[in-house]
C-alpha positions, 0 to 999 in steps of 0.5 A: 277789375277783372277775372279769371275767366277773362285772363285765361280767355284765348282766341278760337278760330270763328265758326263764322267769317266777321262781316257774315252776321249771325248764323243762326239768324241768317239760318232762320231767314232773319237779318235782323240783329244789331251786334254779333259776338265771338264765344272765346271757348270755341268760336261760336258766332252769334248776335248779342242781347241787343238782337231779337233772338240773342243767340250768345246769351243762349250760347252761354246758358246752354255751354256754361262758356263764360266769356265772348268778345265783339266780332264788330270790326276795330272792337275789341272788349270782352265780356265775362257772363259768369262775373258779370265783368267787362275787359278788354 
């Protein structure tokens, strides 16, 4: 199963390197959140929902983008926030 927002999705270039953690977090002096994901609309780095301050979901409340990927090194899924749908 999938969409369309997870077919059209591209891959931007990251506003952060993979392996810096999130950077709003690091901003704020945390250091604390568990996953970091990638918004493939316009490479905003952020934590993900597991994290205390779940920066990507705010991302995509504020922006409407709808789909991000893990920026964990050797992941590679996809997650569609509008269809609630998982890809890879």
């Amino acid at each position: 199963m999938t969409c369309e927002h997870l077919k059209n999705a591209t891959e931007p270039d990251p506003q952060a390197p993979q392996g810096a953690g999130c950077p709003e977090c690091v901003e704020d002096g945390y250091q604390d959140w568990v996953h970091v994901r990638l918004c493939l609309t316009c490479g905003y780095v952020a934590c993900c929902d597991s994290s205390p301050r779940r920066h990507m979901s705010r991302h995509y409340e504020e922006t409407g983008h709808p789909v991000m990927r893990s920026y964990e090194p050797g992941e590679h899924w996809k997650w569609c926030f509008a269809d609630e749908i998982l890809g890879a």
